[in-house]
BAKOLNU-511052 format. One line per field, with one value per residue (C-alpha): residue number from 1; residue in one letter; x, y, z. Coordinates in steps of 0.001 Angstrom, whole numbers, padded with zeros to 6 digits. Example, Ala and Ser with C-alpha at 12.3 -4.5 7.8 and 13.67 -1.06 7.14 Angstrom:
BAKOLNU-511052
nr 1 | 2
rest A | S
c1 012300 | 013670
c2 -004500 | -001060
c3 007800 | 007140
This chain:
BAKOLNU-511052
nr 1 | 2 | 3 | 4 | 5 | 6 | 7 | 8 | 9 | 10 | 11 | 12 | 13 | 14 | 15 | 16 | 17 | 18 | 19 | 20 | 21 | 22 | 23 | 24 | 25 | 26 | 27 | 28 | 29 | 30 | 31 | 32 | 33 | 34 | 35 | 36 | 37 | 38 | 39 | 40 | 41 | 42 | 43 | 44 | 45 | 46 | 47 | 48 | 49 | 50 | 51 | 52 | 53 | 54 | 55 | 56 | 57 | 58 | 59 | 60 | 61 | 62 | 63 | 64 | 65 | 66 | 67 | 68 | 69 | 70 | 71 | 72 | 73 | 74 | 75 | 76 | 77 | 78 | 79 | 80 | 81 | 82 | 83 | 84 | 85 | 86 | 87 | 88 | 89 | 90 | 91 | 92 | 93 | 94 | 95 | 96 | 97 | 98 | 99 | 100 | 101 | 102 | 103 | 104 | 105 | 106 | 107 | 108 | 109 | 110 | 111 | 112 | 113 | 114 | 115 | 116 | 117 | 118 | 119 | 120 | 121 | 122 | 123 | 124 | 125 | 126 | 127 | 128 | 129 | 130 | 131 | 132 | 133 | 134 | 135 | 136 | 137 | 138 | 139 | 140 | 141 | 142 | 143 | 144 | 145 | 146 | 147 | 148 | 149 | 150 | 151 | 152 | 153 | 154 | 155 | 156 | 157 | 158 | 159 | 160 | 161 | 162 | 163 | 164 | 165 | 166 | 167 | 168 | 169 | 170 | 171 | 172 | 173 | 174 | 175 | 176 | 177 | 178 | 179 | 180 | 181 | 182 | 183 | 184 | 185 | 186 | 187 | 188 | 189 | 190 | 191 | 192 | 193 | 194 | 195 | 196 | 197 | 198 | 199 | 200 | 201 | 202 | 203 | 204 | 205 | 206 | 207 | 208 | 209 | 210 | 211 | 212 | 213 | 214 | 215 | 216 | 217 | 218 | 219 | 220 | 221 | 222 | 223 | 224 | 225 | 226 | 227 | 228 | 229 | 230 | 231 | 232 | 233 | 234 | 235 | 236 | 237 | 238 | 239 | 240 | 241 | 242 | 243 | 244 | 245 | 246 | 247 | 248 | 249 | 250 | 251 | 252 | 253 | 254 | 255 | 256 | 257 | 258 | 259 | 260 | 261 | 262 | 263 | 264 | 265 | 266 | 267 | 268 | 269 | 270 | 271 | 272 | 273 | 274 | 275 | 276 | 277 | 278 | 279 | 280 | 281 | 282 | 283 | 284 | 285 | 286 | 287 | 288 | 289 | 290 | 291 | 292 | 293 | 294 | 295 | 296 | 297 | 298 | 299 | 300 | 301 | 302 | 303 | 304 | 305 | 306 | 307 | 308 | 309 | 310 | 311 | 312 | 313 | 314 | 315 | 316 | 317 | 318 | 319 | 320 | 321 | 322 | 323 | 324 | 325 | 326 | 327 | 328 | 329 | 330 | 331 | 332 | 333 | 334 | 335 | 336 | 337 | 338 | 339 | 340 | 341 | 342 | 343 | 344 | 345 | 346 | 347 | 348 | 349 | 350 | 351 | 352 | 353 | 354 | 355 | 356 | 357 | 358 | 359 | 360 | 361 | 362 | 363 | 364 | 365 | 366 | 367 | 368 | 369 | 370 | 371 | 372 | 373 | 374 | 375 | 376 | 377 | 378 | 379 | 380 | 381 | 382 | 383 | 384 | 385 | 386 | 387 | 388 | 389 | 390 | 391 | 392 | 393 | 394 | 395 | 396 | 397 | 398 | 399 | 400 | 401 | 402 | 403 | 404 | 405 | 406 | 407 | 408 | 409 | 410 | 411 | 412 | 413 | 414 | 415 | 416 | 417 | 418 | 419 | 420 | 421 | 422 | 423 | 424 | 425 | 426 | 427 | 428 | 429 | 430 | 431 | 432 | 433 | 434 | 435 | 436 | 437 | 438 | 439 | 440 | 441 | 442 | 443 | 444 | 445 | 446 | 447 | 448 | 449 | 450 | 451 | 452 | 453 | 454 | 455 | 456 | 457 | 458 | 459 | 460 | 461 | 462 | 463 | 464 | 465 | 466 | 467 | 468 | 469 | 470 | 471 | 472 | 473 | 474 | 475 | 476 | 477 | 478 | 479 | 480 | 481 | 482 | 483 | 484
rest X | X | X | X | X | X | X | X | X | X | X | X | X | X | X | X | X | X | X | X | X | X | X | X | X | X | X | X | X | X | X | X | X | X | X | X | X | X | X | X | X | X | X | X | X | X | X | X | X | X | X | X | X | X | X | X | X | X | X | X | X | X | X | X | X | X | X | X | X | X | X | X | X | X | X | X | X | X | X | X | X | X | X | X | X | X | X | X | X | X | X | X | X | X | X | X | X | X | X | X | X | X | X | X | X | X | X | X | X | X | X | X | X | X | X | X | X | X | X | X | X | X | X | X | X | X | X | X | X | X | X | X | X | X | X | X | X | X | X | X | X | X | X | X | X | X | X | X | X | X | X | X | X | X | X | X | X | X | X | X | X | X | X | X | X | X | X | X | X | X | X | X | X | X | X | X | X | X | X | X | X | X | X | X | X | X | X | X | X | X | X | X | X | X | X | X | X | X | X | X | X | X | X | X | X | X | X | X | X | X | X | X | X | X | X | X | X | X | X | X | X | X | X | X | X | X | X | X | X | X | X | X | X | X | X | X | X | X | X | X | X | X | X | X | X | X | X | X | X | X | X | X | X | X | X | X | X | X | X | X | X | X | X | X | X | X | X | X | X | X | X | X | X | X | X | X | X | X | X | X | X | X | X | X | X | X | X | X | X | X | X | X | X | X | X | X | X | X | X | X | X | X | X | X | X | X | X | X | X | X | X | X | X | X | X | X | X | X | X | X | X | X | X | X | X | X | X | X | X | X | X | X | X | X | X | X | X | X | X | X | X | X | X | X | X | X | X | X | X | X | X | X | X | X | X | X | X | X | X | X | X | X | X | X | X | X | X | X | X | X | X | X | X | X | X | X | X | X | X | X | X | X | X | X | X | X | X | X | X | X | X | X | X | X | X | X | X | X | X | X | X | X | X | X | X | X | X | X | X | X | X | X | X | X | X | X | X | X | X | X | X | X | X | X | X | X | X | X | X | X | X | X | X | X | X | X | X | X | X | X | X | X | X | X | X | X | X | X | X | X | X | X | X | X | X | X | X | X | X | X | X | X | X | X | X | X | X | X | X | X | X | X | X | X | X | X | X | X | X | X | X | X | X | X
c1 062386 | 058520 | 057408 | 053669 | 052289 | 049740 | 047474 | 044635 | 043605 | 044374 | 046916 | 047935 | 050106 | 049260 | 045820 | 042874 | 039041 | 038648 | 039429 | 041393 | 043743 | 044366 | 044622 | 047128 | 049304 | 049282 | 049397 | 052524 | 054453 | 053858 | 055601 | 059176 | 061560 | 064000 | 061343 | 058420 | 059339 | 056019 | 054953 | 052321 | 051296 | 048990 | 047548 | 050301 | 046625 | 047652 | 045717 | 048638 | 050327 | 053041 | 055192 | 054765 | 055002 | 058169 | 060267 | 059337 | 061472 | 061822 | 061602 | 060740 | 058488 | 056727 | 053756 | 050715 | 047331 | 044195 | 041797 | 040547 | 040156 | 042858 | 045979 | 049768 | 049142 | 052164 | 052781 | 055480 | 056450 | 057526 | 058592 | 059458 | 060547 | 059463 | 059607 | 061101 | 058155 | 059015 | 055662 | 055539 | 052868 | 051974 | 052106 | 049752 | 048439 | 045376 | 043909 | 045355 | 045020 | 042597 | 041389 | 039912 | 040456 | 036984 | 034447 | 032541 | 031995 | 032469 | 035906 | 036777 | 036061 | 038399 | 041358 | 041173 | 041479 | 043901 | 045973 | 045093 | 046880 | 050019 | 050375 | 051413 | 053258 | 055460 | 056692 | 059177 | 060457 | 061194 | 062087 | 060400 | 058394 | 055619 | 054856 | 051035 | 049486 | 047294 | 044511 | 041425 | 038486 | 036759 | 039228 | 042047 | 039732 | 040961 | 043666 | 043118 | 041275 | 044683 | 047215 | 044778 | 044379 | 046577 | 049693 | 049688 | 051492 | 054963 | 056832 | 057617 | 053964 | 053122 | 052757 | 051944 | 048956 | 046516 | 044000 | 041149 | 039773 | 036379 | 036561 | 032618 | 030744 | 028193 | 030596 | 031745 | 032574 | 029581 | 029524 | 027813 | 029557 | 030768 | 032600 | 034237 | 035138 | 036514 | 038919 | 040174 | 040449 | 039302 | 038245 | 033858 | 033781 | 034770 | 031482 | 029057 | 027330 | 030058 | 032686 | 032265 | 029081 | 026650 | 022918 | 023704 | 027095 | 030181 | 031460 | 035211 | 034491 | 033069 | 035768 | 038237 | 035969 | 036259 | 039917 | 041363 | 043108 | 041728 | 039038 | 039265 | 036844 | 037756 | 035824 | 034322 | 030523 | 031016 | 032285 | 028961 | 026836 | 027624 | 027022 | 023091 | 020193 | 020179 | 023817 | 025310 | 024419 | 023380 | 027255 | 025646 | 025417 | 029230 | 030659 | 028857 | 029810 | 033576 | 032973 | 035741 | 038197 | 037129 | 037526 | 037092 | 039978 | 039320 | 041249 | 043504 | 044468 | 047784 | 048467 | 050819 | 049191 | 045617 | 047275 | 045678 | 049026 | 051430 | 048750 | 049997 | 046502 | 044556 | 044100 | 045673 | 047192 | 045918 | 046434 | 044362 | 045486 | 044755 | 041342 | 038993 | 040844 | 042739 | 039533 | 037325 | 039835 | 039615 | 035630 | 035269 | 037955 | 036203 | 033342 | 034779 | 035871 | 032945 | 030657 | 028195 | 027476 | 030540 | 029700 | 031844 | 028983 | 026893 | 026744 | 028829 | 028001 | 030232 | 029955 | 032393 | 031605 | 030935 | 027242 | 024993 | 021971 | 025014 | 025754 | 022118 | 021566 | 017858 | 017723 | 019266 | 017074 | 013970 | 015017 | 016918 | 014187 | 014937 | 018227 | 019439 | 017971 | 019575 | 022132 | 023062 | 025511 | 025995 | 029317 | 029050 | 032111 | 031251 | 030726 | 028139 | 024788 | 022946 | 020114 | 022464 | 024549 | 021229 | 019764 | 022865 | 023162 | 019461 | 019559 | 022573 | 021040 | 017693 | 019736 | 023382 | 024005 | 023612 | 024406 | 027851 | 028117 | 030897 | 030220 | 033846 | 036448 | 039399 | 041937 | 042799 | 038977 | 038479 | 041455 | 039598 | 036873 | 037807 | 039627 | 036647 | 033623 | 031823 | 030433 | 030612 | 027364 | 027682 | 024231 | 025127 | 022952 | 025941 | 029794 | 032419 | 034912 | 034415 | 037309 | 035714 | 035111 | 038558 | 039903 | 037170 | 038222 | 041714 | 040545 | 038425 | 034931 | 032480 | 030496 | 027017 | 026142 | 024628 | 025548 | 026604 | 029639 | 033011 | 030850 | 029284 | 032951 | 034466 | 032247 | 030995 | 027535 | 027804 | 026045 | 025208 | 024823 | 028207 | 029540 | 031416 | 031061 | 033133 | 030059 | 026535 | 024784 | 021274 | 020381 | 017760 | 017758 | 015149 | 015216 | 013190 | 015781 | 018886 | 016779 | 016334 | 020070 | 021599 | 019290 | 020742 | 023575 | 023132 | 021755 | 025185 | 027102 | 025393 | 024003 | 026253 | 029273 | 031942 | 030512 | 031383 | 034376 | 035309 | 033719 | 036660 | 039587 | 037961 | 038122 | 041257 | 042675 | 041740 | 044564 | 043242 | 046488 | 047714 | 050006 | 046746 | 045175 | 049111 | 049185 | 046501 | 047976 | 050736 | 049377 | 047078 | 050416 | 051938 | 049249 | 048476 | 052700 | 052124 | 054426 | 051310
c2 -039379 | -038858 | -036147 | -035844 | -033261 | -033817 | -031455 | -031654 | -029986 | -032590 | -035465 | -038228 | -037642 | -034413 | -033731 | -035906 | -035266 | -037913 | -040505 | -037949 | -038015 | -041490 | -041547 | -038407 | -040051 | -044040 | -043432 | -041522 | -043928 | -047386 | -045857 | -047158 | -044194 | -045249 | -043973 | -041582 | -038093 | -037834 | -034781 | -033145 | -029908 | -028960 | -025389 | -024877 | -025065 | -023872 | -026943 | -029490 | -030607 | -029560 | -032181 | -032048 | -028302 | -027713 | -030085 | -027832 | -026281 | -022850 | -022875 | -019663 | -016788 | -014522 | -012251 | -012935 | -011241 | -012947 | -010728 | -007265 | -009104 | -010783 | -008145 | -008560 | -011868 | -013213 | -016729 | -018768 | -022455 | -025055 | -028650 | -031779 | -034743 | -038523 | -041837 | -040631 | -037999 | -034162 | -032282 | -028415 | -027055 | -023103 | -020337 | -017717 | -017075 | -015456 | -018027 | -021156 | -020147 | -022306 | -024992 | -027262 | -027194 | -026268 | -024431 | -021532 | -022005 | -018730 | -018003 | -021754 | -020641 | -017772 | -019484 | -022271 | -019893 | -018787 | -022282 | -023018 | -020320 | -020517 | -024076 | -022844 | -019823 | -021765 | -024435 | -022304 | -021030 | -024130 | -025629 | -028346 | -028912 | -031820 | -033655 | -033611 | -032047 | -034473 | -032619 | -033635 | -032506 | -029047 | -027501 | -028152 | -027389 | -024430 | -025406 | -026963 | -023718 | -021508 | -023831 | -023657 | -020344 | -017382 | -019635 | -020305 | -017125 | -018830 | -021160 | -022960 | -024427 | -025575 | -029211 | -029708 | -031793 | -032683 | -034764 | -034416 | -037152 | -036932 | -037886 | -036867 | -035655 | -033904 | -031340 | -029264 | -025307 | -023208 | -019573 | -016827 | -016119 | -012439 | -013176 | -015424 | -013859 | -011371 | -013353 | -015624 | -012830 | -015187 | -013752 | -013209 | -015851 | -018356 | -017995 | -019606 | -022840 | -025035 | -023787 | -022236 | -021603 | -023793 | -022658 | -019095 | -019629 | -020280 | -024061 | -024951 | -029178 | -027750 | -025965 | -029076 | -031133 | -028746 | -028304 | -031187 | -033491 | -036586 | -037086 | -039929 | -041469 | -043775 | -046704 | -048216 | -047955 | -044485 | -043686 | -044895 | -043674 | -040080 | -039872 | -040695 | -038034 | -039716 | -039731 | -037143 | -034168 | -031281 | -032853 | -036099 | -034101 | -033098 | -036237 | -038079 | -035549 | -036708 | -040432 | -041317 | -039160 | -041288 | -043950 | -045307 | -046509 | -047772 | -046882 | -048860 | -049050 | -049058 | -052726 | -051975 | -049273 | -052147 | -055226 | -057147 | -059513 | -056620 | -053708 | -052383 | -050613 | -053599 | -056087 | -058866 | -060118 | -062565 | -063796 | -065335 | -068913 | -068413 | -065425 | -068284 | -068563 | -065401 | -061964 | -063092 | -062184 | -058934 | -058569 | -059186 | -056581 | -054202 | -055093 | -054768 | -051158 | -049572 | -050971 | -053693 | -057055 | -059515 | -062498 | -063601 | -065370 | -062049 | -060811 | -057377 | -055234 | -052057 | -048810 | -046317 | -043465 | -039357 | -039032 | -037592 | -038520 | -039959 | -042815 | -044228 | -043840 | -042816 | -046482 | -047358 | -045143 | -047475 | -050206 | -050068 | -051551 | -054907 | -054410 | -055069 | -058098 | -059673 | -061230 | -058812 | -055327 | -052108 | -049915 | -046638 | -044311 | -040801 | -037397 | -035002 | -033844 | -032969 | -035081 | -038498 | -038179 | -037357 | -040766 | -042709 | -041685 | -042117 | -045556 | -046121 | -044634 | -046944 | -050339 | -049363 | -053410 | -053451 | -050819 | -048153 | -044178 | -043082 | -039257 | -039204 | -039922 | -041660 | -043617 | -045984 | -047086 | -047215 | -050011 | -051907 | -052061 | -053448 | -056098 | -056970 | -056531 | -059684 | -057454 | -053920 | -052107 | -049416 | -049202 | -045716 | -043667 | -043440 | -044269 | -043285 | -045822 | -046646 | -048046 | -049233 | -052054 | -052619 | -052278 | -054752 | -057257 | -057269 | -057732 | -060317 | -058498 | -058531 | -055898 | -055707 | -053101 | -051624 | -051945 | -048593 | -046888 | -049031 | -051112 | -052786 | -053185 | -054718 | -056360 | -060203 | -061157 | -064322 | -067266 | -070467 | -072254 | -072330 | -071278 | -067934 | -064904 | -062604 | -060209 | -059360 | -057286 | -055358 | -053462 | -050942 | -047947 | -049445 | -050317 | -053292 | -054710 | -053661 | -055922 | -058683 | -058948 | -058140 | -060728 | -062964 | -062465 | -063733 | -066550 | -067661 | -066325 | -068409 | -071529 | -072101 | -071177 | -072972 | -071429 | -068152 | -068745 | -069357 | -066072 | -064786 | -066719 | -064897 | -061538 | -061637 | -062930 | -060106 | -057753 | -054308 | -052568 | -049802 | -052145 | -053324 | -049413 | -048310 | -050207 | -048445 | -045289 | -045549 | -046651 | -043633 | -041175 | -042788 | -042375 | -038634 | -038253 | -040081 | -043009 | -045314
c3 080490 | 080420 | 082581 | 084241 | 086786 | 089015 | 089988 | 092848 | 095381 | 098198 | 098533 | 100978 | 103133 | 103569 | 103087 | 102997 | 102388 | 100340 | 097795 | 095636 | 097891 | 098131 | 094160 | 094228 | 096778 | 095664 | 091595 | 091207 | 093472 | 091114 | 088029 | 086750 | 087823 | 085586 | 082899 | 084618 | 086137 | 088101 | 090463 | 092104 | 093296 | 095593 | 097605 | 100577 | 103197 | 106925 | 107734 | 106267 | 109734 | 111171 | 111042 | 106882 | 106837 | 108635 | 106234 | 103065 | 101155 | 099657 | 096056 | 094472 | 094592 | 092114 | 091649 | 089614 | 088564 | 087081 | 085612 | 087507 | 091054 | 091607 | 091547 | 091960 | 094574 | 096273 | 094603 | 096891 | 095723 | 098199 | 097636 | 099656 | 098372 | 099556 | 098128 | 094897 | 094125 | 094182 | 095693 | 094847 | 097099 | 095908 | 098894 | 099874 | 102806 | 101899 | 099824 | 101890 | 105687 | 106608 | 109221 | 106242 | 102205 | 101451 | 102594 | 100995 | 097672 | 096318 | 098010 | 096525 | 093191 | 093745 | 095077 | 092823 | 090052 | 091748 | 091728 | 088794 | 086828 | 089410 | 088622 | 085411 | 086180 | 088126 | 085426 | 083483 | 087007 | 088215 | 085120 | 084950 | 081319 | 081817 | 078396 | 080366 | 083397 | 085140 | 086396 | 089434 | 089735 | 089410 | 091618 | 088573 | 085696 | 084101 | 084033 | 080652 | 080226 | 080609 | 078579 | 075588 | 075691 | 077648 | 077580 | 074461 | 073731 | 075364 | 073309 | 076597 | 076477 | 073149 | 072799 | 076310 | 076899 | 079761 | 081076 | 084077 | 085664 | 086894 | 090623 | 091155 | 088457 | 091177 | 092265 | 089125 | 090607 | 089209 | 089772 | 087592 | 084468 | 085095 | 088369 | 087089 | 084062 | 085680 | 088783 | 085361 | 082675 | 080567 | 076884 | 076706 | 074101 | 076276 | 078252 | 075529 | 075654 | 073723 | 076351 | 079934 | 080475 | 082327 | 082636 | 082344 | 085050 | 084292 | 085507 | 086111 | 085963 | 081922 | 081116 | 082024 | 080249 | 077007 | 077091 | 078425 | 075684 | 077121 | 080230 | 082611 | 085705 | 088553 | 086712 | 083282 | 084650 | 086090 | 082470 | 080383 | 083341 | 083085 | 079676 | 080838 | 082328 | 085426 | 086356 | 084057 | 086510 | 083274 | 081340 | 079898 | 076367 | 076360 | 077958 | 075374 | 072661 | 074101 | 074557 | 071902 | 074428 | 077892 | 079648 | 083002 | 085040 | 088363 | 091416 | 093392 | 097327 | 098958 | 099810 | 101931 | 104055 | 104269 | 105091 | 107540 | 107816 | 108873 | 109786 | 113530 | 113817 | 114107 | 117254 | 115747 | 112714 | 110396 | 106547 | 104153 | 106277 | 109099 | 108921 | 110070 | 113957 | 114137 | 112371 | 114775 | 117590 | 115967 | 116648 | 119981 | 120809 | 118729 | 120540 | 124060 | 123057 | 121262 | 124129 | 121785 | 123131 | 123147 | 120855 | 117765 | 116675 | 116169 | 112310 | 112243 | 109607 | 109009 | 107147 | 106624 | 104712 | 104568 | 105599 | 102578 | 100475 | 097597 | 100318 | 100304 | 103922 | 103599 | 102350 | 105926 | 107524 | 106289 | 107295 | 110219 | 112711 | 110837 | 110337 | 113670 | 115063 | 117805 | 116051 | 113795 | 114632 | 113050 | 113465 | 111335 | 111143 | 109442 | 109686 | 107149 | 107088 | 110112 | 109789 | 109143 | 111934 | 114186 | 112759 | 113671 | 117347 | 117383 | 116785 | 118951 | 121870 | 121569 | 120405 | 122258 | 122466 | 118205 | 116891 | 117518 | 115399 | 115553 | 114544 | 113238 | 110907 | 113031 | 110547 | 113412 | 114499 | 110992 | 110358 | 113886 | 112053 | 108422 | 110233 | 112671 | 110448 | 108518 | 105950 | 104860 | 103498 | 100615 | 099727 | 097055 | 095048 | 092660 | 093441 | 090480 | 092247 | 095669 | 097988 | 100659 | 098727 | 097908 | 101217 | 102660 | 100487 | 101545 | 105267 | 104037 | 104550 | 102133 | 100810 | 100250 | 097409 | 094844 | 091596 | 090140 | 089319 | 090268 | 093138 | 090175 | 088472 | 091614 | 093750 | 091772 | 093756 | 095294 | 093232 | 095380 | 092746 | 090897 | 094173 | 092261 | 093771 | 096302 | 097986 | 097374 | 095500 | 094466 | 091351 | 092452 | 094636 | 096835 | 100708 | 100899 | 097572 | 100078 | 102917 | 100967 | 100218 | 103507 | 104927 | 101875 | 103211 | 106995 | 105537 | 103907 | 107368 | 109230 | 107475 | 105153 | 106794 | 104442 | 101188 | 103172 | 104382 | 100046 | 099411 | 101386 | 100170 | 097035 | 098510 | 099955 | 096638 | 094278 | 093305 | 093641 | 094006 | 092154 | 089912 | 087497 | 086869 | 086579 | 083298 | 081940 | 083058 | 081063 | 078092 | 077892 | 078584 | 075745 | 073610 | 074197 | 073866 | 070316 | 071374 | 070395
């Protein structure tokens, strides 16, 4: 039996910021159980609901100090088991009581630390020896850090490996170098240029980077884009130093959580057979409910997406006035920065017929709106995987995007001429570029109506499941356990 951890700071069911989650929740699920142990751990937040939190289970307890700050700390482990995964969650309520997983970055630091090293601590207490810990992000970064390094010292560790996958190479966990020194107890020489330290700080994604036996991202663009000024975010040196130990693997979706066939959330059914009577059906509700103009014939256009300068909005921003003509709507679902979710309402207020923000994240509206939508606009700065994308296509909506990251490794821009294609697509970071396509685009909805209707049996007929990146997965477990 093979035997992975997980280890992230968020994961679907329970919590959910953001595509991590999704990736922490799906993956484990598609392996063989007959051959894969898989688990995960994540903090034991205050904020997990109640319904998840009252089935957990006691596990064990112990007490743990990293470095001078953090003294004799109450460690608890809890686990639940679902769908033939085990999830340990790890206990105390001083770094964990919250109302959200994040928020200042100082105390984050701290209490991922924290994790980190009781992620570790726990193993030979529950008994449970992983040939490799998976780990996600910053958040799990020294992780990698520790094995290599303090636990080295117990036999129970050696030959252990582990691998981080980038999520977002923007965030990485930088504090300065003596705090952080002392809440890890890490050794000084750890905090030189070659290891820890990051423009004078210390930086958990580095250390992860350093240490890990193997580094992943959510796509193969993502992966040769990082190693680049522009997109490589102060890492493009290491990463490239590492290139022989990456690759890009891109994400999948649950297929049967976005189904538009057997989805209760949505106002009525359809399949690839019948999309071309039964999605519009699915509009005009939508339509009814967020207060636009009822027409099926208008061009609905939706985005879904956390509201920051990464998400290409200012390109939205520039172009908005000729965005939304009158046959053409907007439905935005988000929350983020101030000055996005101002522009959004803005707009709504002076074209409420056009255009609907939705200064939110509901799950349910969001489903509505897959399933109602012509096209869906991801117009990023960078994207290491994107599943917007990947859940439009299932509902048979096609995205309009830039090409970067995984949008450029899933999305094929339509070609009238050979008739090939499955969405559209624009190369530059430039509004009147992201224009020029969109209005492409209402072009094909509406004049050439059949060679759309194709572009969806296309969409709907890609396989961006779990099963395809699983396969990969595998491969590179076996090959770190030296089974190939």
């Amino acid at each position: 039996m093979r035997k992975i951890l997980f280890a992230a700071s968020e994961c679907v069911p329970f919590i959910k910021t953001g595509g991590l989650a999704d990736v922490c929740g799906a993956l484990p699920k598609e392996f063989d159980k007959k051959e894969w142990d898989i688990r995960v751990v994540i903090p034991n937040y205050t904020c997990i609901p109640e319904k998840w939190r009252d089935k957990f289970q006691y596990v064990t307890h112990f007490y743990m100090s990293c470095g001078s700050y953090i003294q004799n700390e109450y460690v608890g482990v809890l686990q639940y088991e679902m769908d033939g995964i085990t999830y340990y969650f790890i206990d105390n309520r001083h770094y964990f009581e919250c109302f959200a997983p994040y928020g200042d970055i100082r105390f984050d630091i701290e209490k991922f630390i924290f994790f980190d090293k009781a992620v570790l601590s726990m193993l030979p207490l529950i008994g449970f020896q992983p040939d490799i810990i998976h780990c996600h992000d910053w958040e799990t970064g020294f992780i990698p850090v520790y094995l290599k390094n303090e636990f080295q010292g117990d036999m129970f560790f050696w030959g252990m490996k582990s691998i981080i996958t980038i999520h977002n190479l923007k965030f990485q966990g930088v504090w300065d170098a003596k705090t952080v020194r002392g809440l890890t107890g890490f050794q000084a020489e750890l905090f030189a240029p070659d290891k820890l330290e990051f423009k004078k700080d210390a930086n958990m994604l580095k250390g992860g980077l350093v240490y890990a036996d193997y580094i992943t991202t959510v796509s193969d663009t993502y992966a040769k884009e990082i190693q680049t000024d522009y997109y490589g975010e102060g890492l493009n040196g290491l990463l490239s130093a590492r290139h022989m130990d990456m690759q890009g693997i891109v994400n999948g979706i649950d297929y049967e959580t976005y189904n538009p066939e057997t989805d209760k959330k949505i106002y009525a059914n359809y399949n690839a057979d019948n999309f071309r009577k039964k999605k519009s059906i699915n509009k005009t509700k939508l339509q009814e409910e967020l207060g636009l103009a009822v027409d099926k014939k208008r061009y609905m256009i939706g985005l879904i997406s956390r509201l920051t300068d990464q998400k290409g909005l200012d390109l939205i921003d520039y172009v908005m006035e000729r965005l939304v003509d009158d046959y053409t709507q907007l439905v935005v679902i988000g929350t983020g920065e101030a000055q996005y979710e101002n522009m959004f309402r803005h707009f709504a207020w002076k074209y409420p017929d056009r255009i609907s923000a939705n200064i939110c994240y509901s799950d349910d509206l969001a489903h509505k709106l897959y399933a109602a939508a012509d096209a869906f606009l991801m117009p990023s700065r960078f994207e290491p995987c994107g599943l917007t994308q990947m859940i439009s296509f299932r509902y048979g909506t096609l995205p309009i995007v830039r090409e970067t990251g995984g949008l450029k490794d899933t999305v094929q821009p339509f070609n009238e001429y050979e008739n090939t294609g499955d969405g559209f697509s624009f190369t530059n970071y430039n509004g009147e570029e992201m224009l020029n396509v969109i209005n492409y685009s209402k072009h094909i909805y509406f004049d050439r109506k059949r060679q759309w209707n194709q572009m969806v049996d296309r969409a709907m007929a890609n396989d961006y499941s779990w099963n395809a990146s699983k396969f990969r997965y595998e491969g590179l477990y076996k090959y770190l356990m030296g089974e190939c």
